[in-house]
Every structure is written in structure tokens, then in C-alpha cells.
LUMTI-655545 format. One record per residue (C-alpha): y, x, z; residue number from 1; chain; residue in three letters. Coordinates in steps of 0.1 Angstrom, whole numbers, plus 5000, padded with zeros to 4 digits. Example, Ala and Ser with C-alpha at 12.3 -4.5 7.8 and 13.67 -1.06 7.14 Angstrom:
<drenkols>
<drenkol Y="4955" X="5123" Z="5078" mardren="1" marza="A" marse="Ala"/>
<drenkol Y="4989" X="5137" Z="5071" mardren="2" marza="A" marse="Ser"/>
</drenkols>
This chain:
<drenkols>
<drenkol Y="0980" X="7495" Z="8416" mardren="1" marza="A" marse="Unk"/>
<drenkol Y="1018" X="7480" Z="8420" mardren="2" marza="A" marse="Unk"/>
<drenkol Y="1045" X="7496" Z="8397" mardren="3" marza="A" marse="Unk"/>
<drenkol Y="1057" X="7518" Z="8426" mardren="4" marza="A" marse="Unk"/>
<drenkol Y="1020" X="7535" Z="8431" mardren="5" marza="A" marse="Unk"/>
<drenkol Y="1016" X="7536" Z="8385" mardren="6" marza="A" marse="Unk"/>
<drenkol Y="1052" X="7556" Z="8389" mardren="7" marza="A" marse="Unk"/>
<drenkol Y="1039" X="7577" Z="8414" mardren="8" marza="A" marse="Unk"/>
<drenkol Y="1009" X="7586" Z="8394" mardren="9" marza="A" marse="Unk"/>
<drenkol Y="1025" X="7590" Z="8361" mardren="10" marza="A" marse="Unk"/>
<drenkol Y="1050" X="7614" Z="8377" mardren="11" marza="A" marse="Unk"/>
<drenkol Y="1023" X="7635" Z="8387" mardren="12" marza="A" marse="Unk"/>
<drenkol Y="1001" X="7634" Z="8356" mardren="13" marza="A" marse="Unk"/>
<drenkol Y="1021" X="7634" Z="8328" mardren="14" marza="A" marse="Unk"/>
<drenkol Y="1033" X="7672" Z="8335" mardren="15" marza="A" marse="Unk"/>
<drenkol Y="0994" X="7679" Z="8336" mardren="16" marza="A" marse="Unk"/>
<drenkol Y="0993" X="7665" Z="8299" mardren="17" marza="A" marse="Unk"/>
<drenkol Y="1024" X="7682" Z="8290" mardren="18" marza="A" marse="Unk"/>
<drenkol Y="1041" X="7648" Z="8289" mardren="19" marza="A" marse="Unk"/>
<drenkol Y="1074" X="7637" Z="8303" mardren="20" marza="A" marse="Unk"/>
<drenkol Y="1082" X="7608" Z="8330" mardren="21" marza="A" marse="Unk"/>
<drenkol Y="1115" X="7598" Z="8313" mardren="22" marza="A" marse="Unk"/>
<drenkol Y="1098" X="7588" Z="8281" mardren="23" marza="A" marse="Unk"/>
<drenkol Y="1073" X="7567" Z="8296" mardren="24" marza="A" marse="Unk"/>
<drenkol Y="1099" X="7546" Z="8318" mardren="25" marza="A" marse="Unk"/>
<drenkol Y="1105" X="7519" Z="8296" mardren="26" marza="A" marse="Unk"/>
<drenkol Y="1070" X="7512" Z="8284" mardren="27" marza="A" marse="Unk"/>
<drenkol Y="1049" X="7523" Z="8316" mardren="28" marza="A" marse="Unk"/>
<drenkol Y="1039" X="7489" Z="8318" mardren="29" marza="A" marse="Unk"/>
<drenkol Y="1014" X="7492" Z="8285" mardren="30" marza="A" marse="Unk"/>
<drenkol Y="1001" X="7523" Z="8303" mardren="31" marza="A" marse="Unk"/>
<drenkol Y="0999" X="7513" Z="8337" mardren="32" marza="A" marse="Unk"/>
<drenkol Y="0980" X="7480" Z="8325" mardren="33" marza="A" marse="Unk"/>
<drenkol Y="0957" X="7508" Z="8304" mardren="34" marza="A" marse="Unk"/>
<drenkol Y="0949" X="7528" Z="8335" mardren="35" marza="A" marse="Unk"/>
<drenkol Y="0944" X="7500" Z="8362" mardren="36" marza="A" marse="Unk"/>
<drenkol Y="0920" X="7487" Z="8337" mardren="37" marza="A" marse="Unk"/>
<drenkol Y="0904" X="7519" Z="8340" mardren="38" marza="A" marse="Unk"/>
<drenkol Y="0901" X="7523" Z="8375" mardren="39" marza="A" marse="Unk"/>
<drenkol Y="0879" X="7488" Z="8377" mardren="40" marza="A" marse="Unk"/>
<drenkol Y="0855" X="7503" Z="8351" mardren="41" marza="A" marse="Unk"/>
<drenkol Y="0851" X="7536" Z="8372" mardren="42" marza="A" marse="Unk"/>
<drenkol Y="0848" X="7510" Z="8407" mardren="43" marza="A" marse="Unk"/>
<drenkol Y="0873" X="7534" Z="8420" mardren="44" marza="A" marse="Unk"/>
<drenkol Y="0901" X="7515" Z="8450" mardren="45" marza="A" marse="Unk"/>
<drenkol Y="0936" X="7533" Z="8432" mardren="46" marza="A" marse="Unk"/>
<drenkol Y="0952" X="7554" Z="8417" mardren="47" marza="A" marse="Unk"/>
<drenkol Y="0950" X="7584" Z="8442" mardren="48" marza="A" marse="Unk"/>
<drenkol Y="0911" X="7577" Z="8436" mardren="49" marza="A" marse="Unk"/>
<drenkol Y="0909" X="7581" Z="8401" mardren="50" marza="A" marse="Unk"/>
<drenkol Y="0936" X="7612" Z="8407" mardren="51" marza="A" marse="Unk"/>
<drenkol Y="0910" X="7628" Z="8422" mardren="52" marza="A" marse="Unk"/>
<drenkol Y="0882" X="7612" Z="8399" mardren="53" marza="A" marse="Unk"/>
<drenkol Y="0903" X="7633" Z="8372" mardren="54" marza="A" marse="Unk"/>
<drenkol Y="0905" X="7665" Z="8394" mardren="55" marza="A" marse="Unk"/>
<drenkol Y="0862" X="7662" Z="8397" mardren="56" marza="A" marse="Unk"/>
<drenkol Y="0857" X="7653" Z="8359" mardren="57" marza="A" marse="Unk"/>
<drenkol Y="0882" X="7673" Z="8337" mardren="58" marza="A" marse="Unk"/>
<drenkol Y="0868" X="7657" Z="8306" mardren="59" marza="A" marse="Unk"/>
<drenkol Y="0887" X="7624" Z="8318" mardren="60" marza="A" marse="Unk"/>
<drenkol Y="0921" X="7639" Z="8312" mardren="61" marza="A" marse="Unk"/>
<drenkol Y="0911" X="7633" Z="8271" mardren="62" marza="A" marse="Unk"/>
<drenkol Y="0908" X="7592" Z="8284" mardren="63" marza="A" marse="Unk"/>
<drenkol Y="0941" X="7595" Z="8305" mardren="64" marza="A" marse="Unk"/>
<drenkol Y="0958" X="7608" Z="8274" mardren="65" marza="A" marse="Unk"/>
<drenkol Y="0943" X="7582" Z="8250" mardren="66" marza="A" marse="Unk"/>
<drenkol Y="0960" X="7554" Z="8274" mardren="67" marza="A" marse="Unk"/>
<drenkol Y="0992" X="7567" Z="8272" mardren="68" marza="A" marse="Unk"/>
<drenkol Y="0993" X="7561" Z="8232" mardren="69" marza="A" marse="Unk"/>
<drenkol Y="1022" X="7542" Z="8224" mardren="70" marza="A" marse="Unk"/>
<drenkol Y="1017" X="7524" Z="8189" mardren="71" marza="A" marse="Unk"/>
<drenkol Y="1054" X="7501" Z="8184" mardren="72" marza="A" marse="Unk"/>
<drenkol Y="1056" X="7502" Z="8146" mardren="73" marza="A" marse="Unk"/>
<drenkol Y="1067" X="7475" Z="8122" mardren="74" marza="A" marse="Unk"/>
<drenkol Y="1084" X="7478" Z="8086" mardren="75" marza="A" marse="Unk"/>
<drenkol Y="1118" X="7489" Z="8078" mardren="76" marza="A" marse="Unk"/>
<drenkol Y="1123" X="7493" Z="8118" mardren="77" marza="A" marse="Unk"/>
<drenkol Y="1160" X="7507" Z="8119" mardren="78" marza="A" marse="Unk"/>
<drenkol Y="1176" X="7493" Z="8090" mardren="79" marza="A" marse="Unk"/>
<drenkol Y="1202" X="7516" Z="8089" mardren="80" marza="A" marse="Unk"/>
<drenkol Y="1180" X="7546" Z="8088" mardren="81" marza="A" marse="Unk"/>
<drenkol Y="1166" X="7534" Z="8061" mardren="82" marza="A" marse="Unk"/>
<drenkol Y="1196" X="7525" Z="8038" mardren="83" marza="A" marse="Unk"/>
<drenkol Y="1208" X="7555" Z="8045" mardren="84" marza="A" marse="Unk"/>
<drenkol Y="1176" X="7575" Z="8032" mardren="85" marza="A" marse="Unk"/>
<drenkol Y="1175" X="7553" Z="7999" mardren="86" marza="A" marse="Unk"/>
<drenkol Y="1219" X="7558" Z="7992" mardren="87" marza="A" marse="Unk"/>
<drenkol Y="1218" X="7594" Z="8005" mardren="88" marza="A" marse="Unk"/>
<drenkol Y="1197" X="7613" Z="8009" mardren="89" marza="A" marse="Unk"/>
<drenkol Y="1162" X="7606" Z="7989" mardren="90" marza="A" marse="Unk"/>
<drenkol Y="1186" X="7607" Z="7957" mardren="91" marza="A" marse="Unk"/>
<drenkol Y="1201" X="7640" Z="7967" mardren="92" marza="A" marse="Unk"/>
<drenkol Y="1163" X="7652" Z="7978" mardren="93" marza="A" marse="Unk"/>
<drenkol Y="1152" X="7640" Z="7942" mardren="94" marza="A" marse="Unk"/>
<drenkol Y="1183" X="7658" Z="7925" mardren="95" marza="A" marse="Unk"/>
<drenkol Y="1176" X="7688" Z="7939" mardren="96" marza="A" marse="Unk"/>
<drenkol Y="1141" X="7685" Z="7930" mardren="97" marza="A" marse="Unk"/>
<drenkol Y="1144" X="7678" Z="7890" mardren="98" marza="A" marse="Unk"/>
<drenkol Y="1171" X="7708" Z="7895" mardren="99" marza="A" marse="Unk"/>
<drenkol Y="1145" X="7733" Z="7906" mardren="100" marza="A" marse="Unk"/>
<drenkol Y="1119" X="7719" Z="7880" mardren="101" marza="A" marse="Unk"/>
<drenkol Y="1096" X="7701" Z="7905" mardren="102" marza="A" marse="Unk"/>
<drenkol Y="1075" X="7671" Z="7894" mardren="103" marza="A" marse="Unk"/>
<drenkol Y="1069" X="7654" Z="7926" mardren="104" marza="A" marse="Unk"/>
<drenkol Y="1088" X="7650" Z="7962" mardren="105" marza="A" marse="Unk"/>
<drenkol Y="1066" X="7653" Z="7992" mardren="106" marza="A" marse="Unk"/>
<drenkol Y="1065" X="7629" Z="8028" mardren="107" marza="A" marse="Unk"/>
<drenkol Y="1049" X="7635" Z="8058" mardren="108" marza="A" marse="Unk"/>
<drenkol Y="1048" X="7604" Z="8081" mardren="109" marza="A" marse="Unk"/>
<drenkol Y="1039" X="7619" Z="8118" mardren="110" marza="A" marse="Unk"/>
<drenkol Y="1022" X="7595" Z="8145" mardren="111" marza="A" marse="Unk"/>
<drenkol Y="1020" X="7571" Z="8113" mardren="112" marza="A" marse="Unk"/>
<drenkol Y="1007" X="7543" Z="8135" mardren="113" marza="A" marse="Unk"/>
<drenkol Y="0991" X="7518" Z="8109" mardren="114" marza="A" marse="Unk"/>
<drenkol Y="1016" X="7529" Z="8084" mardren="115" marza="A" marse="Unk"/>
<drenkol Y="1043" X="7506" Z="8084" mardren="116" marza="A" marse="Unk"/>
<drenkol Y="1071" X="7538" Z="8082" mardren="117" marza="A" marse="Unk"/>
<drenkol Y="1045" X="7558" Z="8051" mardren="118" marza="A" marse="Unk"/>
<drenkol Y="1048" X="7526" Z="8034" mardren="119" marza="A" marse="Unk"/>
<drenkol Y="1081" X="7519" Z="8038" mardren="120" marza="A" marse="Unk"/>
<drenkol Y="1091" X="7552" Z="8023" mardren="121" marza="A" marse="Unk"/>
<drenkol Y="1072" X="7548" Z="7995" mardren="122" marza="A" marse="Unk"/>
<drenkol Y="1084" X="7511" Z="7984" mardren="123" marza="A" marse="Unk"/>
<drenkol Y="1118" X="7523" Z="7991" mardren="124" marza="A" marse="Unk"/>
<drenkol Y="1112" X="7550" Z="7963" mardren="125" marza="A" marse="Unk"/>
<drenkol Y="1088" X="7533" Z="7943" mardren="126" marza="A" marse="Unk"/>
<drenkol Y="1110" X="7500" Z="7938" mardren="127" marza="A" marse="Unk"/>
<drenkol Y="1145" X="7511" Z="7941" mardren="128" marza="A" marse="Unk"/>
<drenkol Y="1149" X="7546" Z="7930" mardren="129" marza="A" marse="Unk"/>
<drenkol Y="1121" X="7555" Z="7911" mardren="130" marza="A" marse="Unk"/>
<drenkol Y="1136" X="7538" Z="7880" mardren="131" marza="A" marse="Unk"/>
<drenkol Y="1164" X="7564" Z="7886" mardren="132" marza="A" marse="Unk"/>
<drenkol Y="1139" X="7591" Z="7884" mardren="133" marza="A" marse="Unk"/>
<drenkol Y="1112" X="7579" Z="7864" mardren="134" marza="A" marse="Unk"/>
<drenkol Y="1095" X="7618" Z="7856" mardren="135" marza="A" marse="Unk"/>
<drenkol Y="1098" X="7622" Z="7899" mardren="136" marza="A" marse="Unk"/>
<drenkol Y="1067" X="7613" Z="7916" mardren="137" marza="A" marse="Unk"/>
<drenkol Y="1065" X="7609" Z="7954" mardren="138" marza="A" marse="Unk"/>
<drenkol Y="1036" X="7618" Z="7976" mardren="139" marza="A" marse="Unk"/>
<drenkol Y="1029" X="7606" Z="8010" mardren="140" marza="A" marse="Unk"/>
<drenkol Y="1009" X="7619" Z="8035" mardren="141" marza="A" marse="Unk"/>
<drenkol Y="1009" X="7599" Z="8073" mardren="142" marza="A" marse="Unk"/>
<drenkol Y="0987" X="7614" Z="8101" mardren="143" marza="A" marse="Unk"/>
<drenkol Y="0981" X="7600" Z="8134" mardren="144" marza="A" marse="Unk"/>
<drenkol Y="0959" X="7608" Z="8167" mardren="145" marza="A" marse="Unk"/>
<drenkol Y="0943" X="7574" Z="8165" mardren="146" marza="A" marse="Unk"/>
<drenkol Y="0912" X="7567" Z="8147" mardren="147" marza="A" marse="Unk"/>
<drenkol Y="0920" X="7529" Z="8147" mardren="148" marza="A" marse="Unk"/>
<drenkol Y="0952" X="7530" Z="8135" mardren="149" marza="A" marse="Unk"/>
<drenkol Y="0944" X="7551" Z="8105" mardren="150" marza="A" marse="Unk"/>
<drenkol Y="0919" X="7526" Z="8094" mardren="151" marza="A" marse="Unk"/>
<drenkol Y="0943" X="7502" Z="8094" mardren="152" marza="A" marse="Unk"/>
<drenkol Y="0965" X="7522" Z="8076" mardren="153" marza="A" marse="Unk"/>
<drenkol Y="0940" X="7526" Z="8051" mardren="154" marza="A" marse="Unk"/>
<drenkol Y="0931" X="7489" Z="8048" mardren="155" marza="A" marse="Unk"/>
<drenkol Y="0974" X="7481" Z="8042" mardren="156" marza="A" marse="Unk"/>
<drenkol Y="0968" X="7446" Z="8058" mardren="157" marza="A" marse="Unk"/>
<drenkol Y="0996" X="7432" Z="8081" mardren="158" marza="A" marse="Unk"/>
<drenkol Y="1007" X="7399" Z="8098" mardren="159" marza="A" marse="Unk"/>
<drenkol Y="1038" X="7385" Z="8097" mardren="160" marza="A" marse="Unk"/>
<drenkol Y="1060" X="7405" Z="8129" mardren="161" marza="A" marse="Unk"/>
<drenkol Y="1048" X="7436" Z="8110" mardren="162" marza="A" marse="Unk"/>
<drenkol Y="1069" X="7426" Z="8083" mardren="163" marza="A" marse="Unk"/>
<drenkol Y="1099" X="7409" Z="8099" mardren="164" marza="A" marse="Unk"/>
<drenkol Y="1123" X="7435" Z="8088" mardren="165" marza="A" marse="Unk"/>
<drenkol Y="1111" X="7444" Z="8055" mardren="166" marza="A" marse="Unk"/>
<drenkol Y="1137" X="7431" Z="8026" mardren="167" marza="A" marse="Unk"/>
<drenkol Y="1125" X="7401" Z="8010" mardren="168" marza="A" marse="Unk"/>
<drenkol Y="1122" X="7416" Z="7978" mardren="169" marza="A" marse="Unk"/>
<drenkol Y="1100" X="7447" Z="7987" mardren="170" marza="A" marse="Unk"/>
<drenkol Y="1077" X="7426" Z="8005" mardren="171" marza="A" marse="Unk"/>
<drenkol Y="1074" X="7405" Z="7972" mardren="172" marza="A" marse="Unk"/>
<drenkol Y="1069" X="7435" Z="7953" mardren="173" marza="A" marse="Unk"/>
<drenkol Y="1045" X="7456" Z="7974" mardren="174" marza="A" marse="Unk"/>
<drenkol Y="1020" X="7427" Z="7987" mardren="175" marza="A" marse="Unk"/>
<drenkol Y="0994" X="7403" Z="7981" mardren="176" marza="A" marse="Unk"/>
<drenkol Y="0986" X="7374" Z="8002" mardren="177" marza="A" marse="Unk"/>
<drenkol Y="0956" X="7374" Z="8022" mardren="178" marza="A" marse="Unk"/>
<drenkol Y="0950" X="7341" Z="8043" mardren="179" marza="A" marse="Unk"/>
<drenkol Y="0977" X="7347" Z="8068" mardren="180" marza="A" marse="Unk"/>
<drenkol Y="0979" X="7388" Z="8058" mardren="181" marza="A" marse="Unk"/>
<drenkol Y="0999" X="7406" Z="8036" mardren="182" marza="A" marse="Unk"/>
<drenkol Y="0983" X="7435" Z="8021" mardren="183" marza="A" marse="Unk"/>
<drenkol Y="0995" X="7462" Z="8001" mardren="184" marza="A" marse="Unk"/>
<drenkol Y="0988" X="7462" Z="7963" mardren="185" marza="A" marse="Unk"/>
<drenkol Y="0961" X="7493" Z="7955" mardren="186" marza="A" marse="Unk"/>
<drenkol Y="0989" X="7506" Z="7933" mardren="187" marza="A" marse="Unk"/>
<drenkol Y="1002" X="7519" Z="7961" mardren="188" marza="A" marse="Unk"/>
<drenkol Y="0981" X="7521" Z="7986" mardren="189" marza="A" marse="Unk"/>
<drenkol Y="0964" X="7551" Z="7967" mardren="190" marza="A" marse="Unk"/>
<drenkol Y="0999" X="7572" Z="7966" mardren="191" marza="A" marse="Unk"/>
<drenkol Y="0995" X="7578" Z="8009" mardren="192" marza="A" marse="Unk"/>
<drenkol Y="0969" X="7594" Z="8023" mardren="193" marza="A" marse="Unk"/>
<drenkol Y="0957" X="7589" Z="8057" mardren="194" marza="A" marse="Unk"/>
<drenkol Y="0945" X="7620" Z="8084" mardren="195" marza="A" marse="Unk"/>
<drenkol Y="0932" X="7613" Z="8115" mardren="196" marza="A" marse="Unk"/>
<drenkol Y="0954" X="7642" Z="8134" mardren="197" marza="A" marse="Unk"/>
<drenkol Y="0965" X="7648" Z="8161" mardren="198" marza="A" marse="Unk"/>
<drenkol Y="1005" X="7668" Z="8157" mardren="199" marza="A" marse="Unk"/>
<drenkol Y="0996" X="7687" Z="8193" mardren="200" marza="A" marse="Unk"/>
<drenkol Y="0963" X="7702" Z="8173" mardren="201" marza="A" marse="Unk"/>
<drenkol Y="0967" X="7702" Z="8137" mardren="202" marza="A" marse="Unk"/>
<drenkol Y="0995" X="7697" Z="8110" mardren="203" marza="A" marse="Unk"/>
<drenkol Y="0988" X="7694" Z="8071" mardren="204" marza="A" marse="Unk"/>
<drenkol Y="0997" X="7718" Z="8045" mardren="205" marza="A" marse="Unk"/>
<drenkol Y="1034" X="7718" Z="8032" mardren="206" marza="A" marse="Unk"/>
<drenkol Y="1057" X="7719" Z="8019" mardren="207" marza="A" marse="Unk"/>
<drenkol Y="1072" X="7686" Z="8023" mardren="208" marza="A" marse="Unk"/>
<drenkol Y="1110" X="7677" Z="8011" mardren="209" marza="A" marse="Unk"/>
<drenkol Y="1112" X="7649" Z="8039" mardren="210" marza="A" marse="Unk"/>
<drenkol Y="1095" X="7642" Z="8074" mardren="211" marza="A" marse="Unk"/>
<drenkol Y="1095" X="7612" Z="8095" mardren="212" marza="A" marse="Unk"/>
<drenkol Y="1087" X="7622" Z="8133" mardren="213" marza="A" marse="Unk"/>
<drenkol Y="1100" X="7594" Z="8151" mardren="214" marza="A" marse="Unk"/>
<drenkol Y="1097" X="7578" Z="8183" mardren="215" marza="A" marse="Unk"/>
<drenkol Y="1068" X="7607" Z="8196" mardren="216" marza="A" marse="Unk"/>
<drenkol Y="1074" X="7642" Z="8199" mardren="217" marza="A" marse="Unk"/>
<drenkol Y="1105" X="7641" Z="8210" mardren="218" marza="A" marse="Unk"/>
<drenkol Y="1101" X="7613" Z="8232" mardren="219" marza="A" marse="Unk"/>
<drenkol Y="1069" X="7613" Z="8252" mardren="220" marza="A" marse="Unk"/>
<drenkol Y="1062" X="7655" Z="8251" mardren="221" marza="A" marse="Unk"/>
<drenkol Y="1078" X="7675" Z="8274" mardren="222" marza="A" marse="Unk"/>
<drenkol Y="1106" X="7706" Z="8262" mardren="223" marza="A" marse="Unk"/>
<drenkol Y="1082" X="7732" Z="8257" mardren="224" marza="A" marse="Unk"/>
<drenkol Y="1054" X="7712" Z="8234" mardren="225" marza="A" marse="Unk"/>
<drenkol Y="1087" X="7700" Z="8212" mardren="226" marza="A" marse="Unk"/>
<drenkol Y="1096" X="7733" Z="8208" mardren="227" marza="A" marse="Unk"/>
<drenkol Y="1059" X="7744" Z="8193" mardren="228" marza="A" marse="Unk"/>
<drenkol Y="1057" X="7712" Z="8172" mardren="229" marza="A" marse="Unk"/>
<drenkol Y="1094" X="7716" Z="8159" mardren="230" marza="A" marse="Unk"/>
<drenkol Y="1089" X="7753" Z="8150" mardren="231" marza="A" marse="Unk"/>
<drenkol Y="1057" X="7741" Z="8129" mardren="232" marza="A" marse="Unk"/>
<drenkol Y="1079" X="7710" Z="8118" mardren="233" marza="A" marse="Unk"/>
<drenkol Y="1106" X="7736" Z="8102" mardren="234" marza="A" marse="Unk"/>
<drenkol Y="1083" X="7756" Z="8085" mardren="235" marza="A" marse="Unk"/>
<drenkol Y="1063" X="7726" Z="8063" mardren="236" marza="A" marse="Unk"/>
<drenkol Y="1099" X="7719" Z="8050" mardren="237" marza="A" marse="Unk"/>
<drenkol Y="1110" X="7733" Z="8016" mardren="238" marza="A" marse="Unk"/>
<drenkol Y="1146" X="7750" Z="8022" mardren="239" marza="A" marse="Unk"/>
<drenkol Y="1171" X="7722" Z="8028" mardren="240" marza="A" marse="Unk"/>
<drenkol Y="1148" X="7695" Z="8035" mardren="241" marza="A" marse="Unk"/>
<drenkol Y="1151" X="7663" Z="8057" mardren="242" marza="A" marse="Unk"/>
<drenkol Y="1135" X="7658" Z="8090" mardren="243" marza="A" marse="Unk"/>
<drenkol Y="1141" X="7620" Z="8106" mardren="244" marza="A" marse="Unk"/>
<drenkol Y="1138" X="7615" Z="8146" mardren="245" marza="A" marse="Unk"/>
<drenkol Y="1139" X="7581" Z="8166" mardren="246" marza="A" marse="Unk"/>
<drenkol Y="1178" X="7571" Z="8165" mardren="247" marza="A" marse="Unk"/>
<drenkol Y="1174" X="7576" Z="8202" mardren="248" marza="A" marse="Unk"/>
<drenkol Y="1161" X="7609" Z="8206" mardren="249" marza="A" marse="Unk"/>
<drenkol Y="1172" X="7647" Z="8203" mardren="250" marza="A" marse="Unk"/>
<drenkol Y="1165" X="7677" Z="8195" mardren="251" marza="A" marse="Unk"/>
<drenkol Y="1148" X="7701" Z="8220" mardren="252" marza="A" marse="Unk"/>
<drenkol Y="1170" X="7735" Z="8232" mardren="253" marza="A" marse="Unk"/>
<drenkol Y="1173" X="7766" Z="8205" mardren="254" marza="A" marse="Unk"/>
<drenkol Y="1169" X="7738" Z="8177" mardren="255" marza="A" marse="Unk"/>
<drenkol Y="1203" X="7749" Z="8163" mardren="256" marza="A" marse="Unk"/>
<drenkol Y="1187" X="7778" Z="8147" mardren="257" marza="A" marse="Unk"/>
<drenkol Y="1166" X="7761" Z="8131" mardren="258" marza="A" marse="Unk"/>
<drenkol Y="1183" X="7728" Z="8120" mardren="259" marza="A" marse="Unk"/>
<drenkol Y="1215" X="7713" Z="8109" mardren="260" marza="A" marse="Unk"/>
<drenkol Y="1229" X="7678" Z="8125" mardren="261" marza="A" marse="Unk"/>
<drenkol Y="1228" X="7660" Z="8090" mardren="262" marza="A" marse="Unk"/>
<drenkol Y="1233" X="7625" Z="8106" mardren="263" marza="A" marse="Unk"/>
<drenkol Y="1224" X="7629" Z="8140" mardren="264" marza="A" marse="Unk"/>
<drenkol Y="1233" X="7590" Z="8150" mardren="265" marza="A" marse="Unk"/>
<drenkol Y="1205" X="7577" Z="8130" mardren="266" marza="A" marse="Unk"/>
<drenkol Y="1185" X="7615" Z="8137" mardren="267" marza="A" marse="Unk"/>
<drenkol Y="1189" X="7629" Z="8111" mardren="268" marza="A" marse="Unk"/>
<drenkol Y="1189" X="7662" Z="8102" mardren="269" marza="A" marse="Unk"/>
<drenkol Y="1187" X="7692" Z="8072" mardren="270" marza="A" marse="Unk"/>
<drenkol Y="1166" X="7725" Z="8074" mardren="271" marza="A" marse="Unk"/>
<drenkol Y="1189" X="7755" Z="8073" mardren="272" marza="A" marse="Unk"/>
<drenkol Y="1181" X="7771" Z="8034" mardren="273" marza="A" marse="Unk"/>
<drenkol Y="1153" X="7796" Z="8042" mardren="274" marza="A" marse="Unk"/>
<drenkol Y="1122" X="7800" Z="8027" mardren="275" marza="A" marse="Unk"/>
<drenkol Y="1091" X="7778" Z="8038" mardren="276" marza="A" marse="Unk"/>
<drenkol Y="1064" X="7797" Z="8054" mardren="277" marza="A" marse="Unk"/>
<drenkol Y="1027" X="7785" Z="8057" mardren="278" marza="A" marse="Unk"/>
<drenkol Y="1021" X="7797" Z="8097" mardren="279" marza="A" marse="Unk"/>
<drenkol Y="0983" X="7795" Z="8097" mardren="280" marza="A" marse="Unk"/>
<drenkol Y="0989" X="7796" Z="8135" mardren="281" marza="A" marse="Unk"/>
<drenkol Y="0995" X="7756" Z="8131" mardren="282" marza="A" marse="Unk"/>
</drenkols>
């Protein structure tokens, strides 16, 4: 299968799978690699084959959506994101915490990967702004569709281009040398906790003062699904709480009513002040 015939395909799958084509352009390559792989295992001769291989055998669209996982992840990836969340507005999240009496500020990392970004969140606060908050604890929660990557996640042991980005000085502070790994110190590794979910399916229980759903969603799903997800976003966020996108991504339609553009060049952006609803429906 040449990249012409893997367009071809994708174009005419990924609606199937509620997907879009325009997310997939850059990194069809990984996928197309996946699927011709595939196609050899099933002794099928292309990709119209295993088209109609998936048209006979429904329970091979669950495969097909497997392959087109994308898992790019590495620590501190945007740096500018991530200053901005420890100057502006964790503090201001943790302000207005201590101001309503809460003891502890709430993450949820979505399509976590192996957890560079939940990490990165927490040795941000732990490190750098907890001492300005000492009676504020943080919890972090980081869920992903992959069974592999969580257990990575839950090991916390990395190799060197995961940690490329990360500042010198949290990297010191957060890890322990194992042979040519890094791995998180316990300490905290037991402040995130790892679920195997996937965001199309299943959410976790809010509320949560700040969520990282970056890179996925609004990327690789088509308008419809980012509309379900973003409406079951919204209501795991405590009034006036912080929801981060990829720097490259935007908002689906009608998402004005729900959210204000807080920073939208580094996607991010502020819950409008309404109460948080548990929707048992997600």
C-alpha cells in the first residue's frame, strides 16, 4: 500500500470511526505503517481487501482504531505552556482555592500517554509553588485508552528524549537514576493515579480545577464527538476552572457558551462561573 492508496483508505475510514482526515495528515505515516502491517497478518493483497475484510468482520473496526493511536509525549513539551501555568494561572487556581476553604486542587491529564504531561504538572507544583502554598495539596489523575502506556505511567521510568525538555533542576529533584533510566521518586509517583480509559467511553468523577486535553480530542475526532467530550469536559470543572488544548488546536462550534478564550495561543481557556454538574450520562 503506497501513500496515495493509505490516503485513500484513511479518508474513507476514519468518518466510520468518527475520526477526521485532517488530523491524521501529518502523522499517517505511523498509521499507515500500523495497517499495512496488518494486512500481511490477515494474507490480504491491499487496502481495498482489508476494506472489505472490515465490512465482513465488524469486530476489526476495535483493531483499526487501536492503529490509529498516536502516543508523541515527552516532558515539559511546550515550554511556554508550561511557564505560563506555573506564573499564572496555577497560583491564581490555588488563590482561589485557599479563598473558598479548599484543601487540595484537582488535575485531570486526558490521553496521559505514559505520563510525561501528569508528571509534569505535578513537579511544577510540587517544586516550585508548593512552598507558596504549603496547606494546598494537588491531586492528579491521568487516564488513557492504552493499557501499555498506563503501565508505564505507573512504573515513572523514562530515557533520556523523554526528558529533553524538562528543566534541569526538576529533573534533579523528581528522579532517580536507573542504569540509563530516570525514574520518578515514589514520593511522587503515589500523588497521580493511573485509569485505563478510554475519553470516547468513560470520564472520572470531578470536579477538577484544571485539565490537560491536549493533542487528542480536538485533533483526531471529528466535530460532533468534540462536542460530546467538551460538554462532559465543562461539567468536571469547578466554576472558573482551566482547561489546556494542544497550542495548535481549537475549540469545536457552540464552545463559546461554554468557555472563555483565557489564552487561546497557547489553548488556553477558563470555564464560564456556573456550577459543576456530575452528568451521570458520561
Amino acid at each position: 500500500m503506497n501513500d496515495r492508496e493509505c490516503i485513500e483508505f484513511l479518508q474513507l475510514a476514519l468518518p466510520k470511526m468518527e475520526m477526521r482526515w485532517v488530523g491524521f495528515r501529518k502523522v499517517r505515516k505511523q498509521v499507515c505503517k500500523r495497517i499495512n502491517r496488518r494486512i500481511n497478518e490477515l494474507t490480504l493483497s491491499n487496502s481495498s481487501a482489508y476494506m472489505r475484510y472490515l465490512d465482513a468482520c465488524p469486530e476489526e473496526w476495535a483493531q483499526l482504531d487501536q492503529m490509529c493511536r498516536i502516543t508523541i509525549s515527552r516532558f515539559y513539551r511546550d515550554r511556554g505552556l508550561f511557564g505560563h501555568l506555573e506564573n499564572d494561572e496555577l497560583p491564581e487556581i490555588a488563590r482561589k482555592a485557599i479563598g473558598r476553604g479548599e484543601k487540595e486542587l484537582s488535575c485531570w491529564s486526558i490521553g496521559c500517554a505514559s505520563g510525561e504531561e501528569a508528571y509534569t504538572v505535578l513537579l511544577i507544583w510540587e517544586k516550585r509553588l508548593k512552598p507558596r502554598f504549603p496547606n494546598l495539596e494537588i491531586k492528579v489523575i491521568a487516564s488513557d485508552s492504552d493499557p501499555n502506556m498506563i503501565r508505564r505511567g505507573e512504573a515513572g521510568c523514562y530515557g533520556p528524549g523523554s526528558m529533553k525538555d524538562l528543566p534541569e533542576e526538576l529533573m534533579e529533584a523528581g528522579f532517580d537514576r536507573s542504569g540509563e533510566q530516570l525514574c520518578i521518586k515514589d514520593r511522587f509517583k503515589n500523588k497521580i493515579k493511573f485509569l485505563n480509559q478510554d475519553i470516547r467511553e468513560a470520564m472520572p468523577d470531578g470536579p477538577f480545577h484544571l485539565i490537560l486535553c491536549r493533542n487528542l480530542v480536538f485533533t483526531y475526532f471529528n466535530e460532533r464527538l468534540q462536542q460530546r467530550i467538551l460538554k462532559g469536559i465543562r461539567e468536571r470543572l469547578t466554576p472558573g476552572g482551566i482547561l489546556v488544548t494542544g497550542i495548535h488546536e481549537t475549540l469545536p462550534a457552540g464552545s463559546n457558551d461554554l468557555f472563555l478564550s483565557e489564552a487561546p495561543h497557547i489553548g488556553i481557556y477558563r470555564s464560564y462561573l456556573r456550577p459543576w454538574v456530575n452528568d451521570d450520562a458520561h
